[in-house]
N, C-alpha and C positions, 0 to 999 in steps of 0.2 A: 458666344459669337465667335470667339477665339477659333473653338474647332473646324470653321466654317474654313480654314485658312484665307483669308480675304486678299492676300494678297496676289491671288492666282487672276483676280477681276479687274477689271477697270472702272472707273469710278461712274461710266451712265451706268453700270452694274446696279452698282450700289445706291445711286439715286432712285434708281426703279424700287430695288429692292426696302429703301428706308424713308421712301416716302418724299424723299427729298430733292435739290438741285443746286444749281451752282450759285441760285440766289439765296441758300439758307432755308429756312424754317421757319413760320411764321412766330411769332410770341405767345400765340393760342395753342399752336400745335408743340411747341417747346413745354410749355407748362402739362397742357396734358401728359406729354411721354414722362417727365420728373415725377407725377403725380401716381404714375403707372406701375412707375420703374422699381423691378426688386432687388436690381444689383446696385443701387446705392448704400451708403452706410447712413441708417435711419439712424438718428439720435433721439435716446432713452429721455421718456416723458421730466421733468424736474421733480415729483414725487418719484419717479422712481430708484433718481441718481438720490434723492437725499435716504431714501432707504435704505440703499445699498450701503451708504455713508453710513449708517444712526447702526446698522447692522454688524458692519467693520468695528466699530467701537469695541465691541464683545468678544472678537472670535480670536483674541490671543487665548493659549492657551493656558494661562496662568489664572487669565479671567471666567474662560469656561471651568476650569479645576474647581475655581471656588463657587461657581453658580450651581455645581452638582452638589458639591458640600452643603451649600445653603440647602438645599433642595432636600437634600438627605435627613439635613439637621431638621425639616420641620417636620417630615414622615416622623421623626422623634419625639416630635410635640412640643422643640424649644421654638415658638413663632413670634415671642414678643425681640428673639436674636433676628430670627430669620426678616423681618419686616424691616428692621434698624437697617442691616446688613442690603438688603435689597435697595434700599433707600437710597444707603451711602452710593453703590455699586452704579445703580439708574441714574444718580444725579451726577457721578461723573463721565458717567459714559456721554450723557446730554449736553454736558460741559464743554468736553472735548469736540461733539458733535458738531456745534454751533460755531468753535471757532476752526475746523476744519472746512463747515460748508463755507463761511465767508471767505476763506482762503480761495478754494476752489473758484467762488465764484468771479474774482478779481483773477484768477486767471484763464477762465473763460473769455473776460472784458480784452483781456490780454491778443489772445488769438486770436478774434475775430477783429482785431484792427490792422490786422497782417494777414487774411486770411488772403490767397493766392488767385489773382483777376485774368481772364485770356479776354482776347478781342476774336469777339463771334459774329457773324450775319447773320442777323436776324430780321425778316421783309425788307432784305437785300440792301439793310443797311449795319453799316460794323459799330457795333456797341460793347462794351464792357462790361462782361458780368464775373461773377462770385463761380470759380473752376467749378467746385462743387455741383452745381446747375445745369452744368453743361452736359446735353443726351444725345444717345445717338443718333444720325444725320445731319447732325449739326453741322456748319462749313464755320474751321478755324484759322485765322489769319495770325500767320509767325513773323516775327523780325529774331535779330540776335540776340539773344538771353532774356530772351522769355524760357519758363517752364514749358513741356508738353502734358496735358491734363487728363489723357486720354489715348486710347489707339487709336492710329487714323490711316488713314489712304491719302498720300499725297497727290493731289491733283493740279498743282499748279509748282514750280520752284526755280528761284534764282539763286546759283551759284551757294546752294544748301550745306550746312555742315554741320551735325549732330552730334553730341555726346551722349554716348551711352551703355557711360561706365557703371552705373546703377545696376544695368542687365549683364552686360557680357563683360565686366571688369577690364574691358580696353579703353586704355586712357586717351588714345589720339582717337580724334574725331574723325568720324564718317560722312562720307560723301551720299546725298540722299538727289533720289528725283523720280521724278513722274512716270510710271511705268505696268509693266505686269511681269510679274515673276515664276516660276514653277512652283504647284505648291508643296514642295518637299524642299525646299529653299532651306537652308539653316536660317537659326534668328539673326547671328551676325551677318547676314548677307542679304538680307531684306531690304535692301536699299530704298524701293519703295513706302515704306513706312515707317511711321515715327509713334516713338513707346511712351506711355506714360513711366513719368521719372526718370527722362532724356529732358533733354535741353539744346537750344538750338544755340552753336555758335558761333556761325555766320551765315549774312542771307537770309534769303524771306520766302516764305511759300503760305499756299491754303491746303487746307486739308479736309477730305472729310471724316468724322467721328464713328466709328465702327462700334468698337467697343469703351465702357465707362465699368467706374468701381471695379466690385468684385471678378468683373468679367476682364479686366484687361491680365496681361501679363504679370506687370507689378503686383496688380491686388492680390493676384492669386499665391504670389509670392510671401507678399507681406501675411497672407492670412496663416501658409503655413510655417513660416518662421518670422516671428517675429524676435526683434532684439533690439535692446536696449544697453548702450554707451553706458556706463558710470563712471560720473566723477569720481575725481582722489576723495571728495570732501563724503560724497553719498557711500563709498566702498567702507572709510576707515569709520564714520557713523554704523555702518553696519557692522563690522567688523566686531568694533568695541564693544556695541548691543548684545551682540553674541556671547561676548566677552563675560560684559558682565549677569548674565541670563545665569553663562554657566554657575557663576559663583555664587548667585542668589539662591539657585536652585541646591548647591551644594549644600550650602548654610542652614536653608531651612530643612530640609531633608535630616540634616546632622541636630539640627534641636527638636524636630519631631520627636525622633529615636531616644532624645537625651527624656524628653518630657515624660514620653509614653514609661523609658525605664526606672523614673522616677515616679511613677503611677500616677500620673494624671491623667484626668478624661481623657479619651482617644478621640471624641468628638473633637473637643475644644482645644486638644492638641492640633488637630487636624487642620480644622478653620484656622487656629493659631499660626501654624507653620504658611498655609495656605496665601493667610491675607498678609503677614510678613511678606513672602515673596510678591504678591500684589504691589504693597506698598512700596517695597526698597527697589524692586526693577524698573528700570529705567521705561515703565509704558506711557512715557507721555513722549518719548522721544522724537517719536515720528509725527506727535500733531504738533512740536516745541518746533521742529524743522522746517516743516510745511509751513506751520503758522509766521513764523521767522520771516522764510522766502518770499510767501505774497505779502507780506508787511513791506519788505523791500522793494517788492516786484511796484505796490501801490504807490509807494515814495519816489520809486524811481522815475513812474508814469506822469508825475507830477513835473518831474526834471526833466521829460521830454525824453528819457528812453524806456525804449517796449523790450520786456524783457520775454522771450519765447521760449527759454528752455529754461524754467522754472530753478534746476539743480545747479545752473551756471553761476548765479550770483554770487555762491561762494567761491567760485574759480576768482573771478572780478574781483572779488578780494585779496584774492594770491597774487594778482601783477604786477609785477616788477619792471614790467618793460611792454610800452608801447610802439608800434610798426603801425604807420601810416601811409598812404600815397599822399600827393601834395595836394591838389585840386580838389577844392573845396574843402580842407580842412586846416592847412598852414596857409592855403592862398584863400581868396574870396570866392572859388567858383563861378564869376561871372567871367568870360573869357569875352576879351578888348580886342578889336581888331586893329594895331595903331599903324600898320602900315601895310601896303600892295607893291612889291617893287621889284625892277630885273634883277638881272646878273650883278649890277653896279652897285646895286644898294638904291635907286630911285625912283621914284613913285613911278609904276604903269598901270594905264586905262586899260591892256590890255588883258594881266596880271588879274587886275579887278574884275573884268569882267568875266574871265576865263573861273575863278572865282566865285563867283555868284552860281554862273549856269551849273557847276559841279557839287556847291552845297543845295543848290534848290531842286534838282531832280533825283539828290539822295535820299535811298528811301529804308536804306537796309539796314543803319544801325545811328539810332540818335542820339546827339551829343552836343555837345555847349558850341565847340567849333562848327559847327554846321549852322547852330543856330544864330552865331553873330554873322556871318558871314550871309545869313540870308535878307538880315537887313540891310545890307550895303546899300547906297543910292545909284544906279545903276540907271542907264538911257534905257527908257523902257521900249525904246525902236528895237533894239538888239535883243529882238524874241529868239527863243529855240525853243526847239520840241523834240524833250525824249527820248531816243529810239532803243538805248539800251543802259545795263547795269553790271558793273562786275563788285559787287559789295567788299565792304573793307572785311581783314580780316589779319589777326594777329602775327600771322609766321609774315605774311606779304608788307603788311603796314602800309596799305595803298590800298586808295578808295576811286575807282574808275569808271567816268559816266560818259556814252555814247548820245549827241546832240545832232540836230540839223536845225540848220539856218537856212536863209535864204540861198545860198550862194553855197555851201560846201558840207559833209560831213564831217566831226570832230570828236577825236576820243581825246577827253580830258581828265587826265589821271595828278591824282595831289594825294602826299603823305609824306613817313619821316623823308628825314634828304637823303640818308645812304641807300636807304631803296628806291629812292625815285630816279638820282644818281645814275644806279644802275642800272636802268629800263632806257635813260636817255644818250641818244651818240652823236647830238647837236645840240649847241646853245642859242638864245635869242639873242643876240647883244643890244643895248638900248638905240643903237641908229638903225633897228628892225635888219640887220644883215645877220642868218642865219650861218654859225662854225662850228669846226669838229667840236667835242666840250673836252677831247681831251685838252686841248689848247689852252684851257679856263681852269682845267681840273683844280689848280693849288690855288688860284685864285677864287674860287668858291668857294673852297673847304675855307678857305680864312676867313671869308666873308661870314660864313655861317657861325663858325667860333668867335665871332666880334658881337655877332648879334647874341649869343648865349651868354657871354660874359655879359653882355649889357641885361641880361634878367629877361632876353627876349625868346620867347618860342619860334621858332624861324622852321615853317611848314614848307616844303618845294613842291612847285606846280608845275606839269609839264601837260602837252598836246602833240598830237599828231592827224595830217588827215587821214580818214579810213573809206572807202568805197563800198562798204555792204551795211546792212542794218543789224547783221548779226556779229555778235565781240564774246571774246571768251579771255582768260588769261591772259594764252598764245599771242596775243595782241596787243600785250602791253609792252612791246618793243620797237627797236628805233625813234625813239621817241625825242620833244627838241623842248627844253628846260625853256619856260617862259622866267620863273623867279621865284621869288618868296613870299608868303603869306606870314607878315608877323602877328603876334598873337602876346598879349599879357595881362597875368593873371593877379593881380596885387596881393599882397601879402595882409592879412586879414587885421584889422584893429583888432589889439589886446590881446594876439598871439603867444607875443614876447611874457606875458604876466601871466596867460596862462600854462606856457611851459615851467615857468616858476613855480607853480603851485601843485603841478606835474612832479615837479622834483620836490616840494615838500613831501610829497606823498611817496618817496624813492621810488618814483617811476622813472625811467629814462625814456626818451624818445629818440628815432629811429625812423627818417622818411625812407617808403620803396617807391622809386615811378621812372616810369620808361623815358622819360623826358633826357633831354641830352644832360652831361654830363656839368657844361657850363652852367646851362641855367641852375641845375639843383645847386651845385658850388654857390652861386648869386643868390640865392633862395636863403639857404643855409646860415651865408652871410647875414642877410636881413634879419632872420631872429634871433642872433646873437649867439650862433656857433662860430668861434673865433677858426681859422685854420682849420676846416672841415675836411675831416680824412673822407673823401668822394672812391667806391668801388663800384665799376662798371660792370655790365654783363659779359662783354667780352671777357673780363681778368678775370669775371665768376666760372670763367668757361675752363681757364687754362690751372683752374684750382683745385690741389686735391682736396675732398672732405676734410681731413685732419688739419691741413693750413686755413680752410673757410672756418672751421668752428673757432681758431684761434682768431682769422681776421675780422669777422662779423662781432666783434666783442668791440675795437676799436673804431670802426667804419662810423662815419654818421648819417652819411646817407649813399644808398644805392642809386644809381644813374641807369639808364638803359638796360634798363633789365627785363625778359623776354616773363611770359607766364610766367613758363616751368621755373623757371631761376628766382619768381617768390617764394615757391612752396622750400625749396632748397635753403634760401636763405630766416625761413621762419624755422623749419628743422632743426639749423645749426644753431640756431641761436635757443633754443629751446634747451639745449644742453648745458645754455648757465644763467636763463631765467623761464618766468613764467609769464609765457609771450601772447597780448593781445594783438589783434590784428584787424584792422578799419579800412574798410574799401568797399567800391559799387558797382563794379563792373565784371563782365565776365574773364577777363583777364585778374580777377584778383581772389576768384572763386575758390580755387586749390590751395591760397593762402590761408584763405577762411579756414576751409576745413585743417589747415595743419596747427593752426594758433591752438593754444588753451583755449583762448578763448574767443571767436570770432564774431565779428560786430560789422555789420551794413547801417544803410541809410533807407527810410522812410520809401525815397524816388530811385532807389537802387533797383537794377533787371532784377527779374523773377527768380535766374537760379542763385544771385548773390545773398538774396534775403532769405531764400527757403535755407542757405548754408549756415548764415549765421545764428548764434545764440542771441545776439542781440539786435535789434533797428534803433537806431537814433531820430527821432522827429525832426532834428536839426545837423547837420554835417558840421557839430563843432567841437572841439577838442574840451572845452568848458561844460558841456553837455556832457562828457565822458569822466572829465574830476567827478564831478556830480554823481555819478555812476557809480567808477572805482570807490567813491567815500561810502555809500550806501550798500555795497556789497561787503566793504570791509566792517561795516555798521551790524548786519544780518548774521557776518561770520563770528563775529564778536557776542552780539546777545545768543548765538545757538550752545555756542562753546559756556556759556553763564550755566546754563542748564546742565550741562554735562558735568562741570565743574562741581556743583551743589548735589547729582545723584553720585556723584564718585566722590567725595567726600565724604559728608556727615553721612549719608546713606551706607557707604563701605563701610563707616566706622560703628552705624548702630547694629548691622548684622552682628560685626564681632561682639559685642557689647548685650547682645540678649541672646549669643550662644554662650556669655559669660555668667548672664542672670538664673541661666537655665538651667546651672550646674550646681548653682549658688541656692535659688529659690525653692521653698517646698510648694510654690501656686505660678500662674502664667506672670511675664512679670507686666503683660499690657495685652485686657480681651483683646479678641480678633474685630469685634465692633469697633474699638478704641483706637487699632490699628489702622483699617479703612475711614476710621472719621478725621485723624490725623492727619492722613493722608488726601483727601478732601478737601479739609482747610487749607493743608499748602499750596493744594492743587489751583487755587483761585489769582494769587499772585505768581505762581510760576510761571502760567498761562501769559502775561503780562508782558514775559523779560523780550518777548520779538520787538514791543516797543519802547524797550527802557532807552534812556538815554546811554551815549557808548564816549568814553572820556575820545580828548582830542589826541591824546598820545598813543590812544591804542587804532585811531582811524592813520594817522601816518606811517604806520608800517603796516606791510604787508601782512596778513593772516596765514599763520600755515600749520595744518593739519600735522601736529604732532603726536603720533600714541606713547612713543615714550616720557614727553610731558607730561602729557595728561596721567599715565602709571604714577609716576613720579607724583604728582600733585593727591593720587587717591590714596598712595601710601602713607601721604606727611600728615595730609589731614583726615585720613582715615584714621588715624593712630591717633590724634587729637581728640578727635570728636570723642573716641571708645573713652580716653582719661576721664574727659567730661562726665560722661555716662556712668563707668564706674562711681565714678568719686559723686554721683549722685546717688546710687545704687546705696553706696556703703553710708552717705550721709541719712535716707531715709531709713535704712535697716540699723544700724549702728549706734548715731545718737538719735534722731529723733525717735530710733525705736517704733515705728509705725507696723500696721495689719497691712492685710492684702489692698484693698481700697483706697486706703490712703497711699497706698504704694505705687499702684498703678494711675492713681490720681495725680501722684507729683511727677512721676516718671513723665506720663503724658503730656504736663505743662510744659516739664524741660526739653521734651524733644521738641515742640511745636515751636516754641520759642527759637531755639538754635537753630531750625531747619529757614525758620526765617528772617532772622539775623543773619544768616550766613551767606543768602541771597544777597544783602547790603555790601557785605563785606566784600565776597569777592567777585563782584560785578566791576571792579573797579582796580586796577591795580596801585593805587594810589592807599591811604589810609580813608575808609570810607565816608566821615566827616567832610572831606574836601573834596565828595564829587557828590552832586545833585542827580537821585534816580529820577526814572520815569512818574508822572504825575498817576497813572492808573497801578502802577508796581507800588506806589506807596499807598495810596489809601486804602490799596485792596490788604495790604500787609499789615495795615494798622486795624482794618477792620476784621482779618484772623489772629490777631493778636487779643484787642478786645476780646472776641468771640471765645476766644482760648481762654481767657482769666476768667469768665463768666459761666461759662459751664458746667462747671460744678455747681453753682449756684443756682441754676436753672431746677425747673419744678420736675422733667422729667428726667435729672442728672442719677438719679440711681436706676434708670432702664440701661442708660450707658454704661453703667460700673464707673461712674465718678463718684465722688463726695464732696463737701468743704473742707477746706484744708485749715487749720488754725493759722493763724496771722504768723508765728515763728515758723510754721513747715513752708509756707508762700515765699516767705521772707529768704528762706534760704534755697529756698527756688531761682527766684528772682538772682540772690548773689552767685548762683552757681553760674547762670546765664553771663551776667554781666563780666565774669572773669571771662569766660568763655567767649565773647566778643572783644575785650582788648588782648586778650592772647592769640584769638584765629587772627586780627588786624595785625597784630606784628608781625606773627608767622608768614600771612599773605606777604607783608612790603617784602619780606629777607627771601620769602623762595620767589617771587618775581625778580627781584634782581638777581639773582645767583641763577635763576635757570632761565631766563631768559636775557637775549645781549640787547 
């Protein structure tokens, strides 16, 4: 439809052409076209997403390596290996399967609680449906910070103004309106129309729907590049994977060669080497991750936040520092109207009623002040009607409505005071005698600063008469200051006790809000910031970069402060923490997107929530502890996992390229490898829901690789002693054959692989922290499984045996040394490498 240029038409153009009119589409003919339609994005049947899932399991290539092997080996006619092997292989892929589809499926639940609403006509009445739904001919109705869902033809607009940095990477908004254009127009210049994945940030119009999906501009964008952000937490996870891929690969490649030249089967070398790397590489990685996050993502949704960008959680763990506006989240969000009054500071009926008429025929951007002020009690004799709009909008900060009453025309303009100030060049005074306002000028600015120290929002209201029906800007001059609208917001119960626990967690807090400068100081006060260092927008203005990163360190809260000057000041402050960011308005959007981590609310505009990583059900800071704890919970059990394959797993590579040198037979079949591997595989799975001690949720999580090295070196080198010094105890003294070699071998690694889990889940001595209820019984029941095996009827298809009660025995004691020595080693390198 794109190619059609549609901007070159006018919109009865386009009703001819799509069937449609300025009343919408009926709900019959809407469904039909969605039914029709093949430029939507169809979603894949649930058999065939869990396919695709059950399919992914297999296609690393460490796991195809060995499925060919298998395969080869049975053309050879060993099939009693090849079945075992198969078994092991299917049953953890199935494994994995199940607890990645649960995943996924929790965050499916996720998105479609957030999924993005427009207000359509539909038989000519405006209803709210699911964007998604939305076809073409459809008529859509905009206010301020809604999303655009679609390409449209504007056919109706007030005082319009678009963003649409998405498309043409220019950040100041465009001025949009009703029209016809040439059709070789550039896209930036299309004033007529509005894009999907634009947003509208001031003003209201209708539109009608041209083109959807694949066919709009965006889609066709997104289809041919598509790109995806990564987190520090998803890059250095990869990162590492690669990491250690290489060395696995290294390892077993180097004991193939050793085996082969020591003349062993080239088969059973092969598998050998083969299921080694299987086993020691980190392939649970990415379902230990996934699995981790929707665990989080599930707990959190219980805590009343929806988490939408799945990879984020771990950021939420890294925050050291929260940035909030005030309203609704340090105050209560109900906005009090406690007073109407002049120049003097005393109640006027005219104030009130000028008041009423200017929030009740606002239509262009909805807000708490609009809405207490429309219940004022007001003489319902003092009807007006209408006649025009200049919508609010951020550079202006004035909200302008054109009325007629019986008796006169009136433009009634109300916002901050230094802009209303400045549009006015007469005052009311309370004995109704109209004077210059320079006369007042120092006497108002004070007035206005008494009511901010006093915790008041003090809003200015002005009027003028006008003679025509039609108002534009231009019009918002000479105008005569009736008074103030105060306005207070109270300060929320249990604020003070949640910034406490705020600062358990070393987070600090950091209000941003355009609000004057007094009240934030009075604000501040309230919750128990003694001496509040208050930086304004203006001082933000006359600041260079390098003194803002210094002064944003001490500031506690910003005052007046314009859009652009949030994204500015979450930048600077990003230079000495990891900065969260919590807002709902289209004024806090470019903050969003600058934080680590960006967080809206539930009843936040369209383009605030599509920005953020997270929605809150609640606008409360307690909802947010809740969060941070849970993210640092997710970031903590993911790191368990990494912790346990770069440990004992580094140390048994080395340790069976030691055996290999040593041994005239394998020193553990390639079946025995993948069953091992199995076994542990049941309680690893587990560690998203282990429980995570309290001392590691109060600090911040932070992706460290030199850590983590550090940690595979110390206990990589431990685990191999272990090993050996089993090696040497079964070949040495008890003297043992291949079978009972590989039989004790196999108890001792399964054992410490999952021992080691207990131990270092915890930084503590692991006695004195309580795991997860499913991580324990799963680990007790591969443990059992593990001492019984041998004992089993079909234990010589595995290459196990019985072990005599002294080979067990000294089994057992190798283990046991080997968890109060990893327990020590753990307490001394947590303290020594971590502060």
């Amino acid at each position: 439809m794109i190619e059609n240029e549609f901007w070159q038409f006018d919109a009865s153009y386009w009703f001819q052409q799509l069937n449609s009119s300025e009343k919408g589409l009926s709900r019959q003919e809407a469904a039909v076209l969605l039914q029709n339609s093949t430029n939507h994005k169809k979603e894949a049947s649930r058999f065939i997403k869990d396919l695709q899932l059950f399919i992914a399991q297999f296609k690393s290539p460490l796991m195809l390596l060995l499925i060919g092997a298998v395969i080869l080996s049975a053309f050879l006619g060993d099939t009693s290996d090849v079945f075992i092997i198969m078994f092991i292989v299917l049953s953890t892929g199935l494994l994995s399967f199940f607890q990645e589809r649960n995943a996924s499926r929790v965050v499916e639940k996720l998105q479609s609680m957030i999924s993005l609403k427009s207000t359509v006509i539909r038989d000519n009445q405006p209803i709210e449906i699911n964007s998604l739904e939305i076809v073409t001919g459809d008529i859509l109705v905009f206010k301020a910070g809604d999303m655009i869902p679609a390409d449209c033809l504007i056919i109706e607009d007030n005082e319009l103004n678009a963003n649409e940095a998405s498309l043409t990477g220019e950040s100041y908004p465009v001025r949009k309106q009703a029209g016809i254009l040439p059709a070789k127009t550039e896209l930036s210049k299309r004033t007529n129309c509005l894009w999907e994945g634009a947003s509208i940030v001031s003003g209201n119009a209708k539109a009608v729907v041209i083109a959807t999906g694949n066919n709009t501009i965006f889609g066709q964008i997104a289809q041919s590049a598509s790109t995806t952000i990564e987190t520090t937490f998803e890059k250095g996870i990869k990162d590492f994977g690669f990491f250690l891929m290489k060395i696995t690969l290294v390892l077993s490649v180097f004991i193939l060669v050793i085996n082969l030249l020591n003349h062993k089967s080239p088969i059973d070398s092969a598998l050998f080497a083969l299921a080694l790397a299987v086993g020691m590489a980190p392939e649970l990685l990415p379902a230990i991750t996934t699995i981790a996050m929707s665990a989080g993502a599930k707990r959190m949704l219980e805590k009343k936040v929806i988490v939408k960008k799945l990879a984020s959680i771990q950021n939420l763990g890294e925050v050291n520092l929260l940035c909030t506006d005030k309203t609704g989240t340090i105050t209560e969000g109900s906005i009090k109207v406690v007073g109407l009054v002049n120049e003097a500071g005393q109640a006027s009926e005219w104030v009130k009623q000028l008041a009423f008429w200017n929030a009740t025929h606002e239509s262009g951007y909805a807000n708490p002040m609009d809405d207490a002020l429309r219940r004022l009690n007001v003489d319902a004799s003092n009807s007006a009607q209408k006649i025009g709009e200049i919508p609010y909008d951020f550079l202006r900060k004035r909200l302008s409505i054109a009325v007629k009453t019986n008796e006169e025309r009136l433009l009634i303009t109300k916002g901050a005071f230094a802009q209303v100030i400045e549009i006015c060049s007469t005052v009311q005074l309370d004995n109704g005698v109209v004077e210059d306002i320079a006369l007042h000028q120092a006497a108002l600015v004070s007035k206005f600063e008494q009511f901010g120290m006093s915790g008041l929002r003090a809003i200015a209201i002005c009027y003028k008469n006008i003679e025509t029906d039609i108002i534009t800007k231009n019009d918002e001059t000479a105008m005569t200051l009736a008074g103030f609208i105060l306005l207070e917001d109270p300060v929320k119960e249990g604020i003070v006790e949640t910034i406490e626990e705020l600062h358990k967690l070393h987070v600090n807090l950091k209000v941003i809000t355009g609000d004057n400068k007094n009240v934030a100081a009075s604000i501040a006060q309230k919750i128990g910031i003694i001496n509040p260092k208050v930086l304004t927008g203006g001082e933000i203005v006359n600041t260079s970069p390098e003194a803002l990163q210094h002064l944003v360190k001490q500031t506690h809260i910003f005052a007046e402060v314009e859009p652009q000057q949030k994204e500015r000041i979450i930048l600077a402050l990003r230079r000495s923490y990891t900065v969260a960011y919590i807002g709902d308005g289209i004024n806090d959007v470019s903050a969003i997107n600058a934080a680590d981590v960006g967080i809206s609310v539930e009843n936040a505009v369209d383009v605030a929530r599509e920005a953020a990583d997270f929605v809150l059900m609640e606008k409360s800071l307690m909802v947010l502890v809740d969060g941070i704890k849970e993210g640092r919970k997710t970031f903590a059990n993911t790191l368990k996992y990494i912790f346990i394959n770069t440990g004992s797993t580094f140390g048994n590579m080395f340790s069976v390229a030691f055996a290999s040198l040593l041994l005239p037979f394998l020193p553990m079949l390639p079946k025995q490898i993948l069953l091992m591997n199995f076994i542990t595989d049941f309680p690893y799975l587990t560690v998203a829901s282990d429980n995570v001690d309290q001392e590691q949720l109060n600090k911040p999580g932070k992706w460290d690789l030199r850590f983590i090295r550090n940690y595979m070196l110390i206990f990589g080198i431990h685990s191999s002693l272990f090993d050996i010094l089993t090696f040497l105890t079964l070949l040495y003294v008890l003297k043992v054959k291949e079978s009972a070699f590989q039989t004790g071998w196999f108890i001792e690694s399964i054992l410490t692989e999952l021992f080691i889990l207990f131990i270092i889940r915890t930084h503590k001595n692991f006695f004195k922290s309580q795991p997860g209820k499913y991580l324990f019984l799963l680990s007790i029941l591969g443990l059992v499984l593990t001492l019984g095996l041998p004992y089993m009827p079909f234990a010589n298809d595995i290459g196990l045996t019985p072990l005599p009660f002294i080979n067990l025995g000294a089994m057992l004691l190798i283990v046991v040394a080997y968890i109060i020595t990893a327990d020590i080693l753990k307490v001394w390198f947590f303290k020594k490498y971590r502060s």
